[in-house]
C-alpha positions in Angstrom: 24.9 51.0 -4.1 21.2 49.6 -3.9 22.3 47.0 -7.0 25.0 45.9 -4.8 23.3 46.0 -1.6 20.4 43.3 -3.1 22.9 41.5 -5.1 24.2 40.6 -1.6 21.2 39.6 -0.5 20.3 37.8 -3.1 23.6 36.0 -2.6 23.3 35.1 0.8 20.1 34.1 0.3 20.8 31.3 -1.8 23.9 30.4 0.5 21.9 30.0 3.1 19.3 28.2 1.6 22.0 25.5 0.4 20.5 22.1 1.8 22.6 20.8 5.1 23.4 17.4 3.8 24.3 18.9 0.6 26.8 21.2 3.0 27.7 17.9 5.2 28.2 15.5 2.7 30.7 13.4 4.5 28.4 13.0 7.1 25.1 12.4 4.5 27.0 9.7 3.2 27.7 7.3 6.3 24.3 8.2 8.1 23.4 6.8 4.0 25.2 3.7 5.0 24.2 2.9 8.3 20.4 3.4 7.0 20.8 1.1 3.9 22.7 -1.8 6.1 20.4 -4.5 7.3 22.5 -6.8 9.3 22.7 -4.8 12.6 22.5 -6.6 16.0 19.1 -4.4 17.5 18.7 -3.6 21.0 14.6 -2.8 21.5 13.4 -1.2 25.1 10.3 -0.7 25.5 8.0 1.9 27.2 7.9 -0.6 30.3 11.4 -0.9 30.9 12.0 3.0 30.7 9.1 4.3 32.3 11.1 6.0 34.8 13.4 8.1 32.4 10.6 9.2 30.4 7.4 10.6 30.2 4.5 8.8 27.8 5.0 5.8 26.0 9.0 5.4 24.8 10.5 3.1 22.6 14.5 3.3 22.1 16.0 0.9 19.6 19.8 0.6 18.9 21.7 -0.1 16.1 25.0 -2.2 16.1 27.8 -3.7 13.7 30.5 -5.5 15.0 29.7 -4.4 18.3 29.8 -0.6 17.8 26.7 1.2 18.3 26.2 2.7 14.5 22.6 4.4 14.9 19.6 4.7 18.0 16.1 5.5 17.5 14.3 6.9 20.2 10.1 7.8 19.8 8.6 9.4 22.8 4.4 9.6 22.8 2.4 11.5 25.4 -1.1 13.1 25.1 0.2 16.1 23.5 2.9 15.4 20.8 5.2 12.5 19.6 8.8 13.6 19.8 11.2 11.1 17.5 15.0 11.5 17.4 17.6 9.7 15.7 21.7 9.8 16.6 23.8 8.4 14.0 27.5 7.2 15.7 30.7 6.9 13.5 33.1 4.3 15.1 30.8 4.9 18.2 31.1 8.4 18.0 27.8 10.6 17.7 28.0 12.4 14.4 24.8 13.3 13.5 21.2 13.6 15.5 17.5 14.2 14.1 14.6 16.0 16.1 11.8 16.5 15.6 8.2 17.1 17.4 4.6 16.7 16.1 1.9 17.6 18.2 -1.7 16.0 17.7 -4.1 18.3 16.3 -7.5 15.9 16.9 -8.3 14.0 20.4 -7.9 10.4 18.2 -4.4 11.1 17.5 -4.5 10.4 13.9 -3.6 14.1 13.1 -0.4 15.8 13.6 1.3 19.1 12.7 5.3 19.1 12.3 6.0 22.1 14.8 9.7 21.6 15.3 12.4 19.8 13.3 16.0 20.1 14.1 19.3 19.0 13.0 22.6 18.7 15.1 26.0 17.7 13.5 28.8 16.6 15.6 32.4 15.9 15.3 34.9 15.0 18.3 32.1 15.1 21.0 31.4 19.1 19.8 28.5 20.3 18.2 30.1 22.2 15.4 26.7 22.8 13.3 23.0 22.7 13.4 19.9 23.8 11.6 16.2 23.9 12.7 12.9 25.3 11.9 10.0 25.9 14.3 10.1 26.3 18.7 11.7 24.0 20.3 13.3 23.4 23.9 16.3 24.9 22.8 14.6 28.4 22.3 15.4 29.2 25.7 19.1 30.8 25.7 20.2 29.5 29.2 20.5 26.1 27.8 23.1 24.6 26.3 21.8 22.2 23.1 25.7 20.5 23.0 25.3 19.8 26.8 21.8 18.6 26.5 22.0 16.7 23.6 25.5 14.9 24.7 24.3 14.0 27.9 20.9 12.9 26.4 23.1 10.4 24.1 24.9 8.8 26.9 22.1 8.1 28.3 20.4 6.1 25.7 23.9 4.4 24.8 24.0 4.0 28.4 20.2 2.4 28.8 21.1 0.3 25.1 24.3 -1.4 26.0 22.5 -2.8 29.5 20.6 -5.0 27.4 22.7 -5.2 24.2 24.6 -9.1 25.3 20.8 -10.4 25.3 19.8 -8.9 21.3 19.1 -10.9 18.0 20.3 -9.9 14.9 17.2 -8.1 13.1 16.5 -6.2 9.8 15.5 -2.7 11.2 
């Protein structure tokens, strides 16, 4: 009984420990593509322009092919942390986002410690997976990460495509 009790453990253990992408690999693949392509149309805003929607200094950059949004970058500095998310888009459809949160550990901002990093996977506008380690926003169980995170992505689409007729094409 024990043998089989930490034989299951042992198994789970190493299921669980499978890496995401290796899990996801449909999705590893195009976010693989959309990384390695350098002929997207970019859309830059800068802290200026967004100072209103958020706090610090901002910078949200988008990512397009033939007019479809494929990827948007979004880096958010205040005194405390930098926050940086990606959202990868399939057919301008979120499929994929990136979080993560490193808060300065010296007044000069040169030193940083990774305390959150998070991974949502999407499909047809639902969240159907997602992995992170460390404390995050999300720790608190009256919020709703799919919500958040959806509504968070139409706005930066939103913000992007404003200003997307007046972009150059740029390596990014």
């Amino acid at each position: 009984m024990t043998i089989r009790l930490l034989l299951l453990l042992l198994i789970t253990n190493v299921c669980v420990a499978q890496d995401f992408e290796t899990m996801h690999q449909d999705l590893a693949a195009k976010v693989n593509e959309i990384n390695r392509y350098r002929d997207h149309k970019v859309v830059k805003i800068e802290s200026e322009a967004i100072a209103d929607v958020f706090e610090g200094q901002a910078w949200l950059t988008g990512f397009y092919k033939d007019e479809a949004i494929r990827k948007i970058t979004l880096v958010i500095e205040s005194d405390l942390a930098t926050a940086a998310y990606n959202y990868y888009f399939d057919s301008g459809n979120l499929i994929y986002i990136t979080e993560s949160i490193d808060k300065f550990t010296s007044s000069d901002k040169l030193k940083t410690n990774r305390t959150f990093s998070g991974k949502y996977f999407f499909k047809d506008n639902k969240m159907f997976d997602h992995e992170g380690t460390g404390s995050n926003r999300f720790d608190d169980q009256s919020l709703n990460a799919e919500t958040i995170l959806l509504a968070e992505t139409k706005k930066n689409v939103d913000l992007l495509n404003k200003l997307k007729n007046n972009a150059v094409g740029l390596r990014n």
